[in-house]
Each structure stands twice: as C-alpha cells, then as structure tokens.
N, CA, C and O atoms as CSV, one atom per row, in Angstrom:
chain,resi,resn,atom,element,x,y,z
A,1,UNK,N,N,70.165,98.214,168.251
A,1,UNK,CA,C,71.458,97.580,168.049
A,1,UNK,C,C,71.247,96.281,167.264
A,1,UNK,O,O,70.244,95.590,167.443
A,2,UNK,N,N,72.162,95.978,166.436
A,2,UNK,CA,C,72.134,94.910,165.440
A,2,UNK,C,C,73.784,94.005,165.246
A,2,UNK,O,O,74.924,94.412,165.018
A,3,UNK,N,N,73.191,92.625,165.471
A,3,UNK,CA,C,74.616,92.154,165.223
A,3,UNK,C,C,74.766,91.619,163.573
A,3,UNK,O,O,73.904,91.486,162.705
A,4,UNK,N,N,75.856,91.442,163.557
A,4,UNK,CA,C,75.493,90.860,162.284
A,4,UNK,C,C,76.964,89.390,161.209
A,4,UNK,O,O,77.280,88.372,161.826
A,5,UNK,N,N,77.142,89.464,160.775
A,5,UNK,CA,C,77.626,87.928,160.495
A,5,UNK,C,C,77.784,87.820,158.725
A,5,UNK,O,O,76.725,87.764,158.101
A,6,UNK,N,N,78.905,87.795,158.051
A,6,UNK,CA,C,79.067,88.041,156.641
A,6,UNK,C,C,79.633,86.337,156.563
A,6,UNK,O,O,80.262,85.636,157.355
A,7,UNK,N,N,79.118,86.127,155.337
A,7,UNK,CA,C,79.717,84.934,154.566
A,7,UNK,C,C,80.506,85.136,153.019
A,7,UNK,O,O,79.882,84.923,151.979
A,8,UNK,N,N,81.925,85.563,153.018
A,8,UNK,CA,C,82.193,85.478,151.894
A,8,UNK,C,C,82.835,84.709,150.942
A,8,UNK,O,O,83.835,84.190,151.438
A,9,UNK,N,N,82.725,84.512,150.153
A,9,UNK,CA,C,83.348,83.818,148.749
A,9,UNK,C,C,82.384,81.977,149.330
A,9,UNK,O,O,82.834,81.049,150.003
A,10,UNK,N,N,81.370,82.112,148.848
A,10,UNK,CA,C,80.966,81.012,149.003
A,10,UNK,C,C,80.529,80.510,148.154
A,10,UNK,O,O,79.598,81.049,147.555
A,11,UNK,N,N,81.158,78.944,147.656
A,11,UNK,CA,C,80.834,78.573,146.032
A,11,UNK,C,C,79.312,78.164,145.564
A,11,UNK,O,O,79.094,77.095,144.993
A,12,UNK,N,N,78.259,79.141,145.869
A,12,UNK,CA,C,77.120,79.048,145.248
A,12,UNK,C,C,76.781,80.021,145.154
A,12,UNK,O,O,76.885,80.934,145.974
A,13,UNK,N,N,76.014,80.032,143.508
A,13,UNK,CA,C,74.910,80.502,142.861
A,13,UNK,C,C,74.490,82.058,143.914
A,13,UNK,O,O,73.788,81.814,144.896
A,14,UNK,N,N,74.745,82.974,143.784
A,14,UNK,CA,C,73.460,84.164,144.372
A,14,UNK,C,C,72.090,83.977,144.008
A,14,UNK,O,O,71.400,84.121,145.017
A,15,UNK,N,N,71.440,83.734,143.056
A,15,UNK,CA,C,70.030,83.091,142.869
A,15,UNK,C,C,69.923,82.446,143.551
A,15,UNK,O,O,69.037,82.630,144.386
A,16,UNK,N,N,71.114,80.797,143.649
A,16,UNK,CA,C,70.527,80.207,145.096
A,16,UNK,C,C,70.545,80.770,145.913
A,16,UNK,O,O,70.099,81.701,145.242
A,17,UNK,N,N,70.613,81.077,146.607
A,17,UNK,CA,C,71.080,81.909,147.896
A,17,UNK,C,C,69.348,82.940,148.163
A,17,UNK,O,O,68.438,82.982,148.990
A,18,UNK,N,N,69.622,83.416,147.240
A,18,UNK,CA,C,68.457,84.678,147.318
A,18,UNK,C,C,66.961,83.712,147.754
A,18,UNK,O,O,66.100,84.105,148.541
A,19,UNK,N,N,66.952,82.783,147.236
A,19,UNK,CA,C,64.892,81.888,146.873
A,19,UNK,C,C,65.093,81.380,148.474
A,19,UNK,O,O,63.994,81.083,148.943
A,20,UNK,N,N,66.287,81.187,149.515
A,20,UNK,CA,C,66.230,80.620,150.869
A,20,UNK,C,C,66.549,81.747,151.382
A,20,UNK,O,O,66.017,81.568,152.478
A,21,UNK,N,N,67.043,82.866,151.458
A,21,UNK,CA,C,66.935,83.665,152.001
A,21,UNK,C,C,65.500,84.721,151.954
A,21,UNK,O,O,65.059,85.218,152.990
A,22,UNK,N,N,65.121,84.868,151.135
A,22,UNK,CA,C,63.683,85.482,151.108
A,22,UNK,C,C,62.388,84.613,152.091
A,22,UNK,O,O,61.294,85.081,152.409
A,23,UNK,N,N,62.941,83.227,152.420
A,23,UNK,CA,C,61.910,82.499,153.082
A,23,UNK,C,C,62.243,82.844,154.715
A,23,UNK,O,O,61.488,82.476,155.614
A,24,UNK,N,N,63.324,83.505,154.920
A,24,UNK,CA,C,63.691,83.723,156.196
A,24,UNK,C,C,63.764,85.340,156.558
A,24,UNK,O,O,64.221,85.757,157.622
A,25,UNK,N,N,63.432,85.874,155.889
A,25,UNK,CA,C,63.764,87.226,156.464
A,25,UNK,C,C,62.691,87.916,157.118
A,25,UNK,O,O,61.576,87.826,156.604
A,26,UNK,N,N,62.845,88.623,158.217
A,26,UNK,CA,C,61.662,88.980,158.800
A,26,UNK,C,C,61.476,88.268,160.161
A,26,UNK,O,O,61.106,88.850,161.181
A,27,UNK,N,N,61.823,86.708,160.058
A,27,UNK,CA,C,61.058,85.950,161.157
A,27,UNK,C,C,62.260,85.390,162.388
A,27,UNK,O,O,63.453,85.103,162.285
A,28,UNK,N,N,61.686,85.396,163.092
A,28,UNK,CA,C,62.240,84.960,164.804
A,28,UNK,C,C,63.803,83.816,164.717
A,28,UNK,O,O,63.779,82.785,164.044
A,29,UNK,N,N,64.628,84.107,165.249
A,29,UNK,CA,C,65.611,82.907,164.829
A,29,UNK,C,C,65.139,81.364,165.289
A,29,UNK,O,O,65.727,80.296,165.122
A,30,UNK,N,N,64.302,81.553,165.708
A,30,UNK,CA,C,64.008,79.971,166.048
A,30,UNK,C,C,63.715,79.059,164.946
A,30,UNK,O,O,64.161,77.998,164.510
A,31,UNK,N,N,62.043,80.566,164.447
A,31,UNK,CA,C,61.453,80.038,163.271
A,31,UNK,C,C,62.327,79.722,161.939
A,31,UNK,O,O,62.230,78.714,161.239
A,32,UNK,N,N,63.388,81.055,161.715
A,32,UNK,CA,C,63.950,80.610,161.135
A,32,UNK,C,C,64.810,79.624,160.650
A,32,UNK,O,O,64.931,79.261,159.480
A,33,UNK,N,N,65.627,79.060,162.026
A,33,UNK,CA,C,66.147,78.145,162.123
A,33,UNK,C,C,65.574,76.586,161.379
A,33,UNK,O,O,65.926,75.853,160.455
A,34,UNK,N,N,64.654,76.622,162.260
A,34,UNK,CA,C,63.649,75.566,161.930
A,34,UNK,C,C,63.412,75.602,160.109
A,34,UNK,O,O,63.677,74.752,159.259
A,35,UNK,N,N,62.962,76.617,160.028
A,35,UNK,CA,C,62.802,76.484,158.454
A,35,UNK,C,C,63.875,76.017,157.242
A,35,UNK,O,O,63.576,75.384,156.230
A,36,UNK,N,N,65.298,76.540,157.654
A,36,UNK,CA,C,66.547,76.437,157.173
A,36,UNK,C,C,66.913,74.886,157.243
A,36,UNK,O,O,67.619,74.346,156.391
A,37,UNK,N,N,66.323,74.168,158.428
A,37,UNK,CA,C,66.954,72.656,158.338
A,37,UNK,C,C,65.590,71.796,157.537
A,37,UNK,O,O,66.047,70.857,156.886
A,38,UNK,N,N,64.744,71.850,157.479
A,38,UNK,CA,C,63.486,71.672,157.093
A,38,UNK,C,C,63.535,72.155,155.130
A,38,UNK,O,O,62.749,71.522,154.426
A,39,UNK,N,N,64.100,72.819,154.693
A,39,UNK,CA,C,64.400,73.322,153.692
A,39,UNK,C,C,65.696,72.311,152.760
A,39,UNK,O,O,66.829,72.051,153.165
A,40,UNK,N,N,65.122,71.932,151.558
A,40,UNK,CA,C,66.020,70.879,151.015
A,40,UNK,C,C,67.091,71.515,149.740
A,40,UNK,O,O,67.512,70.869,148.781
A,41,UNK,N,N,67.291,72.534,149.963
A,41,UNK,CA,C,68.479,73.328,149.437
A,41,UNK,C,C,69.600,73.647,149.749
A,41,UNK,O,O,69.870,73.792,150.941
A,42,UNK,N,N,70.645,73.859,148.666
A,42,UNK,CA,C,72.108,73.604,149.500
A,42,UNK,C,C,72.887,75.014,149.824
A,42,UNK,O,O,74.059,75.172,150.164
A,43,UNK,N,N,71.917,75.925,149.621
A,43,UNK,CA,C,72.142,77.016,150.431
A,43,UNK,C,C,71.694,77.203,152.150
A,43,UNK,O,O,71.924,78.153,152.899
A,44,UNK,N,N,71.069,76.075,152.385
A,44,UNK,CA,C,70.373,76.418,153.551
A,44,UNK,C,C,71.484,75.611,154.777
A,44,UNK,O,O,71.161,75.673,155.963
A,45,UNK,N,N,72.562,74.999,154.433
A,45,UNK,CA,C,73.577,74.377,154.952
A,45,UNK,C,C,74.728,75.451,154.884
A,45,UNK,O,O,75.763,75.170,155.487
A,46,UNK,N,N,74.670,76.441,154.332
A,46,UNK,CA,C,75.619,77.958,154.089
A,46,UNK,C,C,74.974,78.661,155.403
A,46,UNK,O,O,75.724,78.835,156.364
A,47,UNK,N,N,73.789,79.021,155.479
A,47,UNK,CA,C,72.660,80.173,155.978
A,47,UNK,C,C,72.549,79.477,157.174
A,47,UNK,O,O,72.448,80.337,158.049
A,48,UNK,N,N,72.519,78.504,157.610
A,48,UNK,CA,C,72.386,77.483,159.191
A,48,UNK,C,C,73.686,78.119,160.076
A,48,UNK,O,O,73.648,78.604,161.207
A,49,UNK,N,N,74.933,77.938,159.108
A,49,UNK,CA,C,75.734,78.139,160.091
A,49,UNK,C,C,76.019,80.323,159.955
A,49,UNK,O,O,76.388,81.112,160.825
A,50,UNK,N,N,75.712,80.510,158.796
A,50,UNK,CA,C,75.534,82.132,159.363
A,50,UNK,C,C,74.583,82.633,160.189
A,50,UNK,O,O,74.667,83.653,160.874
A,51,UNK,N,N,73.460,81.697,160.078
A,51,UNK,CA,C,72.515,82.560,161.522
A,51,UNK,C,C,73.310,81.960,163.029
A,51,UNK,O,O,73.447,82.549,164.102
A,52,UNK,N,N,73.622,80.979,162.741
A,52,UNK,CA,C,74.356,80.735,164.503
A,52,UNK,C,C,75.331,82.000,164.580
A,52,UNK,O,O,75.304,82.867,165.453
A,53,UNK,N,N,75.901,81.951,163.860
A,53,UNK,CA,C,77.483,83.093,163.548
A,53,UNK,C,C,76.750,83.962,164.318
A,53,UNK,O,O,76.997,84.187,165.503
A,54,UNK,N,N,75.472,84.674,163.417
A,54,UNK,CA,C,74.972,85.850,164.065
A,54,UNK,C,C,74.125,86.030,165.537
A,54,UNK,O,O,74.001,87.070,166.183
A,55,UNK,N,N,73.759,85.114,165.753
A,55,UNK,CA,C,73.165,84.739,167.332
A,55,UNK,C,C,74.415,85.161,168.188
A,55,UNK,O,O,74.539,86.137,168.928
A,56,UNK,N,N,75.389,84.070,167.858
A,56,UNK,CA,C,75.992,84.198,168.864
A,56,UNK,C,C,76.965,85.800,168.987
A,56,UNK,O,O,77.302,86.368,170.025
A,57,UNK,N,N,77.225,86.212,167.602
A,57,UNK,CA,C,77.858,87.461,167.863
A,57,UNK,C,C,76.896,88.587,168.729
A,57,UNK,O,O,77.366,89.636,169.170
A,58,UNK,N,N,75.722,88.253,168.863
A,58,UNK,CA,C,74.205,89.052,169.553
A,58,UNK,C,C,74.354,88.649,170.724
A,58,UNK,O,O,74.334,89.529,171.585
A,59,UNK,N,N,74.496,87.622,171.048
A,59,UNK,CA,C,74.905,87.296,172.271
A,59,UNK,C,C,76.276,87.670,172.908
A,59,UNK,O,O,76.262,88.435,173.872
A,60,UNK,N,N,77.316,87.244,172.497
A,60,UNK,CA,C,78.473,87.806,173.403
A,60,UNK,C,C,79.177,88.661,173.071
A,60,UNK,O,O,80.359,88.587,173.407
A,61,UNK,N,N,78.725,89.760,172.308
A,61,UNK,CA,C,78.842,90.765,171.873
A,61,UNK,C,C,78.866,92.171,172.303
A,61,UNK,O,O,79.678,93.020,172.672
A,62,UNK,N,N,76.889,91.953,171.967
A,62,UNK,CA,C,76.158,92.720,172.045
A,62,UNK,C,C,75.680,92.605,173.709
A,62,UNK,O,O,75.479,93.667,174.299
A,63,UNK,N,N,75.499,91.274,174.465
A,63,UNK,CA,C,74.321,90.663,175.529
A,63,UNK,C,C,72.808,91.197,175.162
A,63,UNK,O,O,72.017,91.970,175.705
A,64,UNK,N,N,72.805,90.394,173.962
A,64,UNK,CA,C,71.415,90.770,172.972
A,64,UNK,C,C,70.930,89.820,173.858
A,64,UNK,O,O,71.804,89.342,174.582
A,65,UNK,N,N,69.040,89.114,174.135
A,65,UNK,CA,C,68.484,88.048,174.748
A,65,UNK,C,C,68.113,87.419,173.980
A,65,UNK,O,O,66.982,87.756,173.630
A,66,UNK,N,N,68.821,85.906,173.049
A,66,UNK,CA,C,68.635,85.361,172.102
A,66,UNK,C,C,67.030,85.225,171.892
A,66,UNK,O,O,66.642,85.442,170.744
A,67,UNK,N,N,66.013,84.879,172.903
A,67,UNK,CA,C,65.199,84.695,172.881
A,67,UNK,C,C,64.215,85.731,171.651
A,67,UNK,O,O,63.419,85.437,170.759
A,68,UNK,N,N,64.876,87.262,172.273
A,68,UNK,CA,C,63.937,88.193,171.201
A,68,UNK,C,C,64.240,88.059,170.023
A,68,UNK,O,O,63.470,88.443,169.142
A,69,UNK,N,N,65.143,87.624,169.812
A,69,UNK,CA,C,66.248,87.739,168.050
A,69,UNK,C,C,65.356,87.733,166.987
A,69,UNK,O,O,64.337,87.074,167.191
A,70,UNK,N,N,65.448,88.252,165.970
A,70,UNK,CA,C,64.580,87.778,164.568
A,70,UNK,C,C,65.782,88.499,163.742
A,70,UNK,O,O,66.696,89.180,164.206
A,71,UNK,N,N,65.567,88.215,162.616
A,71,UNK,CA,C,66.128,88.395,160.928
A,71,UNK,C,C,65.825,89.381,160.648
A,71,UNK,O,O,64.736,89.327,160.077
A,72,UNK,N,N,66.391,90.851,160.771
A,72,UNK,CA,C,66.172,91.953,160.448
A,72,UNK,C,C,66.855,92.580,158.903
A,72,UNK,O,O,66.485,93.585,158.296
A,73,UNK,N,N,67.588,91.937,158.657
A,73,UNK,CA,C,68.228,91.799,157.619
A,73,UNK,C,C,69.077,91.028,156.734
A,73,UNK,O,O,70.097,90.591,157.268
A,74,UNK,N,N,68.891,90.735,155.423
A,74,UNK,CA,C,70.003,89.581,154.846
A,74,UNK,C,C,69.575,90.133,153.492
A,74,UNK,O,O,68.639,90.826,153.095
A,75,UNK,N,N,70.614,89.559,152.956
A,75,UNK,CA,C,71.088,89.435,151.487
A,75,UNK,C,C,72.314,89.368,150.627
A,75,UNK,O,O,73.327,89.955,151.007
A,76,UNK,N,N,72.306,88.730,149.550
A,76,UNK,CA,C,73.728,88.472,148.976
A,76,UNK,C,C,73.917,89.237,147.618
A,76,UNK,O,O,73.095,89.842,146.931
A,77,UNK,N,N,75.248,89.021,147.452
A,77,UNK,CA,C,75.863,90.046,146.832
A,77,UNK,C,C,76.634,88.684,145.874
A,77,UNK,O,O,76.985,87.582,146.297
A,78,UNK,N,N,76.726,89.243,144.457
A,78,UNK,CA,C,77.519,88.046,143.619
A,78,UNK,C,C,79.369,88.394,143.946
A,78,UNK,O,O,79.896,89.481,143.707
A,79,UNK,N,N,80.046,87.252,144.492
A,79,UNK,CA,C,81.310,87.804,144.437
A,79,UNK,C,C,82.116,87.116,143.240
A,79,UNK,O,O,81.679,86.605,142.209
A,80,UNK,N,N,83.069,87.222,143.573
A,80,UNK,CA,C,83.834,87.003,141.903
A,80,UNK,C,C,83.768,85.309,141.161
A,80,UNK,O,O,83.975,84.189,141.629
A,81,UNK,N,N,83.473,85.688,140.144
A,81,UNK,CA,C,83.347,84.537,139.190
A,81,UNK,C,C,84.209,83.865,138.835
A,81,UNK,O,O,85.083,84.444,138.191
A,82,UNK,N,N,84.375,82.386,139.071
A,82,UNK,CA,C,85.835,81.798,138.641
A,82,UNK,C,C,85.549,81.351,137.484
A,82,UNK,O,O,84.429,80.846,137.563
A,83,UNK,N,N,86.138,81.224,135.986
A,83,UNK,CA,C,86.283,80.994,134.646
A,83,UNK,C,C,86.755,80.318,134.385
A,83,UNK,O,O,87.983,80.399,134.431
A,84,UNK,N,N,85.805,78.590,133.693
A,84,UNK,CA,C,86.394,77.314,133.594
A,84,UNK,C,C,86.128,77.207,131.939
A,84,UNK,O,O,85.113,77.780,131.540
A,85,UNK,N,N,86.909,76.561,131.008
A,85,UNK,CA,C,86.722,75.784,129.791
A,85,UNK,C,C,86.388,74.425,129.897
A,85,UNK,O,O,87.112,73.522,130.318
A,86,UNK,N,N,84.932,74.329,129.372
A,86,UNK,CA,C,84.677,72.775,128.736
A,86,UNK,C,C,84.930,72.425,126.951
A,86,UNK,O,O,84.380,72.888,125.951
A,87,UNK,N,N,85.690,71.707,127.078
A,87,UNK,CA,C,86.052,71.046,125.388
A,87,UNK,C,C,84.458,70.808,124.733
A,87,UNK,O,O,83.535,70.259,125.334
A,88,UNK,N,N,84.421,71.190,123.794
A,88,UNK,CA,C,83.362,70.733,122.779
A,88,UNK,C,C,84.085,70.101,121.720
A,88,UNK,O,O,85.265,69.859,121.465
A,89,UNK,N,N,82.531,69.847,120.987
A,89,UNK,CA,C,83.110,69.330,119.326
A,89,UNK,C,C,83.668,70.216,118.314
A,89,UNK,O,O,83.273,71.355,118.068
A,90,UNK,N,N,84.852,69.442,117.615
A,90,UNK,CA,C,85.611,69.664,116.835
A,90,UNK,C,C,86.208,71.001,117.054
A,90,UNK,O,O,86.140,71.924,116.242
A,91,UNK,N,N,86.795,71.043,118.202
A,91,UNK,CA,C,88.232,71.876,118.850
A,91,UNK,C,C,87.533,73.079,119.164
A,91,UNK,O,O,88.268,74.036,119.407
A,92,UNK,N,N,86.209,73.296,119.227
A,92,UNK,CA,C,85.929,74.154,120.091
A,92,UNK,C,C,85.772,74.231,121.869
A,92,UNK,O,O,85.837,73.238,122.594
A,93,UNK,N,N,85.572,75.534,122.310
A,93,UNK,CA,C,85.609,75.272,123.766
A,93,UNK,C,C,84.286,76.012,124.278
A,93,UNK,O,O,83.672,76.599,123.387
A,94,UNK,N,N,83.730,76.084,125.603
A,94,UNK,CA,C,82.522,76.429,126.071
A,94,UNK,C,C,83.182,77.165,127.277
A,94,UNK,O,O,84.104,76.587,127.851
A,95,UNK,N,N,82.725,78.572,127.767
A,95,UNK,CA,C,83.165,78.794,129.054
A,95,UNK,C,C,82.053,78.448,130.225
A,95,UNK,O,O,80.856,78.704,130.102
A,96,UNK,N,N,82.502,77.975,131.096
A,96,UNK,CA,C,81.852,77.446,132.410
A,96,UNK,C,C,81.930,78.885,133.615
A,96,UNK,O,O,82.970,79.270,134.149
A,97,UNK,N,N,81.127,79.235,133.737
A,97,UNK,CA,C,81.186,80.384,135.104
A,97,UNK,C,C,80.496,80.073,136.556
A,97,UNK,O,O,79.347,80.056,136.997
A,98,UNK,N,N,81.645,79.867,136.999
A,98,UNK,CA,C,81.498,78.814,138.748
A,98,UNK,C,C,81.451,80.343,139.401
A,98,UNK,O,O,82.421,81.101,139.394
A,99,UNK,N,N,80.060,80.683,140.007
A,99,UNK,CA,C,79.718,81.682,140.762
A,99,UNK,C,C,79.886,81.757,142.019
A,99,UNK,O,O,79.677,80.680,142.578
A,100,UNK,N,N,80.308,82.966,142.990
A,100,UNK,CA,C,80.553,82.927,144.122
A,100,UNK,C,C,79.369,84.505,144.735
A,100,UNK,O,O,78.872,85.471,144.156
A,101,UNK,N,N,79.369,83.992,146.156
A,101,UNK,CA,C,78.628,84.254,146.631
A,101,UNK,C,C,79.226,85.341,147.506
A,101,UNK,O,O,80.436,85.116,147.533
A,102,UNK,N,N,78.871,86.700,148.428
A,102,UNK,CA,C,79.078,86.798,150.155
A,102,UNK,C,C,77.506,87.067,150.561
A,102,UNK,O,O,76.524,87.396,149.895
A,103,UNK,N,N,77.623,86.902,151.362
A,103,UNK,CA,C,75.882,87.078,152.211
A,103,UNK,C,C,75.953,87.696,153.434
A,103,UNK,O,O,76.911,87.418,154.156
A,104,UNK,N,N,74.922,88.675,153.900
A,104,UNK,CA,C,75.226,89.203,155.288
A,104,UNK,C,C,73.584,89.004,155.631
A,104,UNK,O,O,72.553,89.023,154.958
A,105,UNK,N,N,73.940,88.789,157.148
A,105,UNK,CA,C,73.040,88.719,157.458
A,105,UNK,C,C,72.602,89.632,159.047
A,105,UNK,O,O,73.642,90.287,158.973
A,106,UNK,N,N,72.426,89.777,159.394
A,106,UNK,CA,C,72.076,90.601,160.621
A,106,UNK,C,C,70.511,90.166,161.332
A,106,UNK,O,O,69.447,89.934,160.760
A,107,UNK,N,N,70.786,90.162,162.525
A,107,UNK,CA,C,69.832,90.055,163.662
A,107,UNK,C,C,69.134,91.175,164.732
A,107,UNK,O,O,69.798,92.172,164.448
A,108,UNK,N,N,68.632,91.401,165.294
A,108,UNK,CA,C,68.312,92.385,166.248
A,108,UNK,C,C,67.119,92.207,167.004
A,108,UNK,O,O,66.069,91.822,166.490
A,109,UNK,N,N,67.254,92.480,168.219
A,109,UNK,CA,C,66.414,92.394,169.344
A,109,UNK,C,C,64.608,93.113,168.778
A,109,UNK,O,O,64.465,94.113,168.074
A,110,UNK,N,N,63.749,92.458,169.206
A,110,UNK,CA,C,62.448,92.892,169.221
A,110,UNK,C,C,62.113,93.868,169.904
A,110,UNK,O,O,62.581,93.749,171.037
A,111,UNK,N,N,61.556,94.743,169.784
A,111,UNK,CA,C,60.706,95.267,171.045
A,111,UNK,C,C,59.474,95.739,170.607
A,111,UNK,O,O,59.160,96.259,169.537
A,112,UNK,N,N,58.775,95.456,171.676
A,112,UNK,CA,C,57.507,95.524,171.976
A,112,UNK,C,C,56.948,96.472,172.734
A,112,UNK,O,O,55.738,96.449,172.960
C-alpha cells in the first residue's frame, strides 16, 4: 500500500524540481526530510511541504507506521506554460516562458 500527495501548477522550473528530487528518492522520510531543509534550493521549500502532505495522508489514511516510511516514488511533470513579452530594442519583443510544474510523490511502508 502506498500513499501518495500531488503538487499542481507550481511556479517552478521542472528541471528545478527534478536535480532535488533525484537527491531524495529511494530514502527514509526522515533522511529525506533532513536533506530537503539542508538543501539550498527553492524547490526544496515546494517538496518539504509535499512529503509532510504524504506522511500524513500514510498516516491517517492508510495507519501506515510513519516510522517505516521511505520515498518510493516521485516525479514531475511540466504543467502549462504561462507566455510573457519582454520589450526589446527598436520595437521588437522577446517571449518570456514562466514554467509550471505538478509533482507526485508517494510513500510506502518498508518491509523487511
């Protein structure tokens, strides 16, 4: 059994997203935890509050034992692109593409 916890339309980068999520997948929510606040990226202030999301949906959910929890799965998906104009020189324009994010992430009990 697996709980799990989506973040969508979130105004960053999927590249960002992806280089802090690859440092967490696999490992214990503690460790992870720890790593996510310890981590000086501004995806990792997105991903802090989706692993609680997902703990706790494991917990009063599921009555998963937070203790076993680890990162059994995550990854993001690019969601829709918002389309800005910057003025250039001599009446031209530049398009700006402000990227959005959703991310899922999922948890699940160990066993041994």
């Amino acid at each position: 059994m697996e709980a799990r916890a989506y973040l969508k339309y979130a105004r960053i980068s999927p590249r960002k997203v992806k280089i802090v999520l690859d440092l967490i997948r696999g490992k214990d929510t503690t460790t992870a935890m720890a790593i996510l606040k310890n981590t000086p990226k501004a995806a990792s202030e997105y991903l802090i509050k989706l692993l609680n999301s997902a703990i706790s949906n494991a917990e009063h959910n599921f009555n998963m034992n937070v203790s076993d929890l680890y990162v059994s799965e995550c990854f993001v998906c690019p969601g829709p692109t918002l389309k800005r104009i910057m003025p250039r020189a001599q009446g031209r324009a530049d398009r700006i593409l402000k990227r959005t994010s959703h991310v899922t992430m999922a948890v699940k009990e160990r066993t041994e």
